[in-house]
Each structure stands twice: as structure tokens, then as C-alpha cells.
N, C-alpha and C positions, 0 to 999 in steps of 0.2 A: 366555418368561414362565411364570410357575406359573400354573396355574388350579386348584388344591385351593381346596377350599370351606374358609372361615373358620370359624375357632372359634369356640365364644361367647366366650374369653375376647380373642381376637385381636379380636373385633366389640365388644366393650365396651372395651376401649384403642383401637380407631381412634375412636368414639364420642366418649370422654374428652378426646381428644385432638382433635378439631374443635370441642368447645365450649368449649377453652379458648384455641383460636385466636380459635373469635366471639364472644366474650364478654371480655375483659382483665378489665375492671374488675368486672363479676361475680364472675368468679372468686378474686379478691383477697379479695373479703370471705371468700369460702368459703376460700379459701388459709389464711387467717387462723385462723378458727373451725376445721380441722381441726388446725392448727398446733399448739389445747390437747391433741387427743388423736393425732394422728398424728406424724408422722417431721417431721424436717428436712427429708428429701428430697420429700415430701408438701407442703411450703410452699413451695420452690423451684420442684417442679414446676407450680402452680399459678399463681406471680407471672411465670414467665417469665426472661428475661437482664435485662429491663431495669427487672424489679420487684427482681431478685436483687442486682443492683448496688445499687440505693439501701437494699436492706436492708442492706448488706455497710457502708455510707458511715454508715448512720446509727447501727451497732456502733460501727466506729471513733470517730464523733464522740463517742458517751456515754463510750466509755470513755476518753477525753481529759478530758472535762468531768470524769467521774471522779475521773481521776488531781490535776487539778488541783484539786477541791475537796477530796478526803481525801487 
């Protein structure tokens, strides 16, 4: 095993990263709210697999809705 001592920045990603395990639904709203100024990848990261699937389903659905009304 390694035992080097943690970076700060390795110590704020494992941080990030356990309160968006304990947290889901907190973090969605923030997923969101960063969404206006950050990345794609920054909203994925935040909603999860199974926030990122129903984002993914509810693309498709509009752009259907879409296609059929224009």
C-alpha cells in the first residue's frame, strides 16, 4: 500500500467525493445551479448514473416532442 501523505488537492476530491455519495438529492440542486456556469461534466459528476440516465431520457423525450410539434 502507499502511505504518502495526501495532497490538498487529493484531500478535497476525496471530500467532494463522499458528499456527494451522502448527500443525492442535495447535490442535484447544486449539480444544477453549477450547471449555469460550469461544465457538463460538472452536472454529471454531481447527479450520479442514475441522475445522468434520466437527464439523458428527458433530452430525448424533448427532442421528440420537438420534432413533432415543428
Amino acid at each position: 500500500m502507499d502511505f504518502r501523505e495526501e495532497t490538498p488537492e487529493e484531500k478535497r476530491e476525496r471530500l467532494r467525493q463522499e458528499e456527494l455519495k451522502g448527500n443525492p438529492m442535495g447535490t442535484f440542486g447544486d449539480s444544477i445551479n453549477r450547471a449555469q456556469f460550469g461544465s457538463f461534466a460538472d452536472l454529471v459528476g454531481g447527479l450520479g448514473w442514475k441522475g445522468t440516465g434520466i437527464l439523458i431520457i428527458l433530452l430525448v423525450i424533448g427532442y421528440v416532442i420537438y420534432k413533432l410539434v415543428f
